[in-house]
N, C-alpha and C positions, 0 to 999 in steps of 0.2 A: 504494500500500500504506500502510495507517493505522501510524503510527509509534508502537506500543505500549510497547517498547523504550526510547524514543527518550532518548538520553542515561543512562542505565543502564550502568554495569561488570558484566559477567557473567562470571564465572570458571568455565569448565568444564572438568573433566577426564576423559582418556581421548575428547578430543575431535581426536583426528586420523585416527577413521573410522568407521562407522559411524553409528547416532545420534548421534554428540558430535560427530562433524564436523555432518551435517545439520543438529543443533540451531543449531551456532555460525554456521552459515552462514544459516541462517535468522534469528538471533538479531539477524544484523548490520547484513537488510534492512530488521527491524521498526525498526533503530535504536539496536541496542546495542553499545555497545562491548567489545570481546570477548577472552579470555584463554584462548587455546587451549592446555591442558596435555596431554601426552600421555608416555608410557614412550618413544616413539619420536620423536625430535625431528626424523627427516627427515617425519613423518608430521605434528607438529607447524606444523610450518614449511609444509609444504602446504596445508594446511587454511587459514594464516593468509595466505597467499600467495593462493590463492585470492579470498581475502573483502575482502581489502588491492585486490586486480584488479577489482575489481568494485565497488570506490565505497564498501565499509564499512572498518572500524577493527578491528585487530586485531593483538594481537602474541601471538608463543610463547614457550611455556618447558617443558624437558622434565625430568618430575616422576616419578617410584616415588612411587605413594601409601601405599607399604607402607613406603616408611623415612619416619620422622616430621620428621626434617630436610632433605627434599624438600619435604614437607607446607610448612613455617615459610619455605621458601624460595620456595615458588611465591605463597605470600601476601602476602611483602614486595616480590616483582618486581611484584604485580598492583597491588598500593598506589603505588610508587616509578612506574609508569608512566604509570598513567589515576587517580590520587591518591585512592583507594578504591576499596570492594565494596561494590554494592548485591544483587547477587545468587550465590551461589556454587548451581552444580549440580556435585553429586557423583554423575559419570556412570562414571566409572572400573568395570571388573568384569568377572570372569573366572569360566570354569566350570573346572569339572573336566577334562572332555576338551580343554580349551582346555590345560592344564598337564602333563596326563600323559592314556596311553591305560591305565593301570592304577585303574579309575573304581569297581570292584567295592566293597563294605564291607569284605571282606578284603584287598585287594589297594592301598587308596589309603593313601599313607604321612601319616606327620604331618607332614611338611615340605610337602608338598601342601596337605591340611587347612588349617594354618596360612596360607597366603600365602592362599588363599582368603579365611579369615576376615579376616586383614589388608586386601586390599583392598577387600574388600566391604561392611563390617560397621565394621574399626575407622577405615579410612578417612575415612569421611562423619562421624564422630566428631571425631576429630585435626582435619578441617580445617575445621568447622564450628567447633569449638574456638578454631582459629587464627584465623579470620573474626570473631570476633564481638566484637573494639573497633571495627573497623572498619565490620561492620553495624550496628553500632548508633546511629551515627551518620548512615547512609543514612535519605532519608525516606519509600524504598521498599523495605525489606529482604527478603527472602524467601532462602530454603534449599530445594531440589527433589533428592532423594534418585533413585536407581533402582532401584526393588523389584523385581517378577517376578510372573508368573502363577505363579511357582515358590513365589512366598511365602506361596502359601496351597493349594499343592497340590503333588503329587511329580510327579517324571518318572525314568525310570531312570538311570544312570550320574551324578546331578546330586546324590550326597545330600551333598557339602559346598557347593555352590553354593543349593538347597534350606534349608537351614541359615541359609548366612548372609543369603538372602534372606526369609525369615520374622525374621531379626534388624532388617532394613532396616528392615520395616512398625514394630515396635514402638520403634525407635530412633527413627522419625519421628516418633510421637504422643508419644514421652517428651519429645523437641526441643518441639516442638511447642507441648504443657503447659509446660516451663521457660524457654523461651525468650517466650511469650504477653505477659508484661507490657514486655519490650523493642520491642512493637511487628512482632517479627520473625515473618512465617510460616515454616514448615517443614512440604512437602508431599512425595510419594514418587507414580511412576506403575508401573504394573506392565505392562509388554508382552508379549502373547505372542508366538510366532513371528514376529521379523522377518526380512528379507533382509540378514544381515548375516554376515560373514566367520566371525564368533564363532558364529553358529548353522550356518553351512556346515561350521565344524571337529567340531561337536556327531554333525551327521549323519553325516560321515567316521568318525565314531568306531564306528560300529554297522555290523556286517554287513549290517545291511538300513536303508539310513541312507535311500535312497530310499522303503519302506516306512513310514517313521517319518515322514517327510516328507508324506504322503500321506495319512498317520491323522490327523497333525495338522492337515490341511488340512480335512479332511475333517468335523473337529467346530467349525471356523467359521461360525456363522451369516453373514457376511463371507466368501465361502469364496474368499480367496488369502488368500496370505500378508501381511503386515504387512512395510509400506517404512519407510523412517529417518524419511523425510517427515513420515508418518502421527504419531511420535514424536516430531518437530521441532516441530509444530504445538501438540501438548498442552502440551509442556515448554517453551514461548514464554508460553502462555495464564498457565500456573503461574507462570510469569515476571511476568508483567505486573501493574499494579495493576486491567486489567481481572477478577481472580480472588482482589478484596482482601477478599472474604468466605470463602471457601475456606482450611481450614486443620486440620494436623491426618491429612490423608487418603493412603488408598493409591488412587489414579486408575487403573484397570483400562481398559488400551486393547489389546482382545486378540479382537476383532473375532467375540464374542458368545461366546469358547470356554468360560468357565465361565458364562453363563446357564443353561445345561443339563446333562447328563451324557446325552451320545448322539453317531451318527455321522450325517455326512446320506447321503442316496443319490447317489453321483457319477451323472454320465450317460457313455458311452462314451468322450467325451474330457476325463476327469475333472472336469466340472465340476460 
């Protein structure tokens, strides 16, 4: 495996499952060294345990990216350990159904609302903020955001996740533009359905969560679902200086769902 990584700090968060584990774990074959942040530290600790097992480099630390001095503390553990940032991904992020099953326009409160926008939206701000004496210093900087197929299109029960994922895309090109003369990129990808815990809680959330399932598979030009992998891979590439032209962008890895506006025809064993 070509070491694109190779010797790179990468600090990601919300990386003790799904994508942010696969990314980190993938992150750690390419050659990077890796700072697995997660809300949950035994979840944490796994992910980095794993990658530690396996021949790469990696420590935890368990972070709320919605309190700002988590944020300040998870950047001075990543400096104090691997003695810089060359890459922060702010993978952290939660939906609505993920926080409460009250998802309606009238029924989500604003204590909901808010920790949404907090992790999703102010997060990647605060810690991109906090990162960048440190990036700036890397002679490979880059910043890789997580938007959403959501960020440029709705789905139901999702409208504060919707929100602050349409915040994500414009917060990337704003970084992006102000951050340009530092040398620093700042890129964002948008996934649609993956197989992750976060989107299992989405469909739990819907009487007809197997139906929803099935719709959405079903307007796939790709037509399964989307793995961490799939995720791991882009958000390596964004990583690396093989993508040192690239910058500025929301990277749609959604396995052809907004190419079009239609459904395909399953065949009897839904494929």
């Amino acid at each position: 495996m070509e070491k694109i990584l190779e010797n790179l700090v990468m600090v990601i968060t919300g990386a003790g499952s799904g994508m942010g584990a696969a990314t980190a774990e993938l992150a750690a074959q390419y050659g990077a060294r890796v700072v697995v942040s997660d809300l949950s530290l035994d979840l944490a600790t796994a992910t980095a345990e794993r990658i530690n097992a396996a021949g790469g480099s990696a420590a935890y630390f368990r972070c709320d990216v919605a309190v700002p001095s988590e944020i300040d503390g998870l950047i001075e553990f990543s400096v104090d350990t691997y003695g810089g940032i060359d890459v922060l991904h702010n993978n952290a992020g939660i939906t609505d159904s993920g926080v409460t099953d009250k998802c309606s326009v009238e029924e989500l409160s604003i204590d909901v609302w808010e920790r949404i926008m907090h992790v999703n939206v102010r997060a990647p701000w605060l810690t991109t903020r906090a990162a960048l004496p440190h990036l700036r210093k890397s002679s490979a900087p880059s910043v890789i955001n997580v938007g959403s197929i959501g960020s440029s299109t709705a789905y139901p029960r999702c409208v504060a996740y919707g929100a602050s994922k349409g915040g994500v895309a414009i917060l990337t090109k704003s970084l992006a533009l102000e951050l340009a003369p530092d040398g620093i990129r700042v890129n964002a990808y948008g996934p649609g359905p993956v197989e992750t815990d976060m989107l299992l809680t989405y469909f739990e959330s819907s009487d007809e969560g197997k139906q929803l399932r099935d719709d959405l598979v079903a307007t796939h030009l790709v037509p399964r679902m989307g793995l961490p992998e799939d995720i791991a891979e882009l958000a390596c590439f964004l990583a690396s200086p093989k993508s040192s032209f690239v910058n500025g962008v929301l990277w749609l890895i959604d396995g052809g769902q907004l190419a079009w506006r239609g459904k395909r025809l399953l065949d009897a064993d839904g494929n």
